[in-house]
N, C-alpha and C positions, 0 to 999 in steps of 0.2 A: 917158259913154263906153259903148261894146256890150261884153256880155261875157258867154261862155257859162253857164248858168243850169238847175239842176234841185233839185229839192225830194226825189229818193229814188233811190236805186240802179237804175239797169235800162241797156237798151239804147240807143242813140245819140237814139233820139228823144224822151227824156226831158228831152233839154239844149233850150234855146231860146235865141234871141240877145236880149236884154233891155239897156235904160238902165238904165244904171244909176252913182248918183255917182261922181267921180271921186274915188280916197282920197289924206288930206290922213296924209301920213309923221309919224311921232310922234318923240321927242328921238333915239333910237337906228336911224330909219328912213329909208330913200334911199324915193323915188316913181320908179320909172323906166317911159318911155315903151318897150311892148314894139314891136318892130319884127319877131322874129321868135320859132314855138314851136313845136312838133311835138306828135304823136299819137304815143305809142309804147305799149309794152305796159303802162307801170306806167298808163298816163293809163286806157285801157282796164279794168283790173284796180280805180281806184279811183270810176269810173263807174259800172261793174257790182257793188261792192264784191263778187268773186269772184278768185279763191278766198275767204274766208270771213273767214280770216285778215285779211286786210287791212282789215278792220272794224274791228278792233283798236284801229289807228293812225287812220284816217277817218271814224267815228265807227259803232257800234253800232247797227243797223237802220236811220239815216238819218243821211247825209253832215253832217259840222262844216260843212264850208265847200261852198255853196253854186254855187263856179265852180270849172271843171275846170284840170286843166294844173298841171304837174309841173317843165315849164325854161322856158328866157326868153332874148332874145339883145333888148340894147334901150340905151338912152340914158338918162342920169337928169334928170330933170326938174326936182327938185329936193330938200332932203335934208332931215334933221329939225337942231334945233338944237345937239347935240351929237354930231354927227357929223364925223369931220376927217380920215376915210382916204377920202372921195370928194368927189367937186366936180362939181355941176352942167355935163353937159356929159360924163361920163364915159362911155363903153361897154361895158356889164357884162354879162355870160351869169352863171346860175348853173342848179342843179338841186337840187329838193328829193323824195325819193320816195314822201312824205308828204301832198307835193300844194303850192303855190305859186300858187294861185287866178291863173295866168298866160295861161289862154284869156280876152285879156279886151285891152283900150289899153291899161291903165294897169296894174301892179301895184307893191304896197307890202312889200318885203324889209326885215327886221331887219338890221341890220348884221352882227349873232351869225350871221346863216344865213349858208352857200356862198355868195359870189358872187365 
């Protein structure tokens, strides 16, 4: 799958579009196929990691997670094995302002987060 890509804080050209596996959902995890995401200010604020604060939560001079994006508007592909409030096939949006590695095809939500 593509999905946006950077190794450190900075400006928009730090991101790259890169292959990268597709993830395989864990017992408590849906995989949903993203179909739609947006650029908004928190996406901006944890790419930059600026204000400063927000290092905090995304990780301390160099980003946790490695792919941008924040929401998701998309279909689930398929779900982990102990999962029974969704079913392949569902269409789910959620937001995380912590970041949701959603600049990407694929991404893999806990059932515990928003969606």
């Amino acid at each position: 799958m593509k999905a946006a890509i950077r190794s450190k804080y900075g400006p928009p050209d730090v991101i790259s579009i890169e292959d990268v596996p597709v993830p395989i959902p864990k017992a408590h995890e849906i995989l949903v196929r993203v179909y739609a995401k947006t650029v908004n200010r928190t996406d901006c604020a944890v790419l930059t990691g600026k204000p400063f604060v927000i290092q905090f939560f995304t990780g301390l001079g160099k980003p946790k997670s490695p792919t941008t994006g924040t929401d998701f508007a998309g279909v689930i592909e398929s779900i982990g094995k102990n999962v029974t409030t969704f079913t392949v096939g569902d269409k789910v949006w959620g937001f995380n302002d912590q970041g949701l590695a959603t600049h990407a095809q694929y991404v893999v939500i806990s059932t515990k987060d928003i969606i």
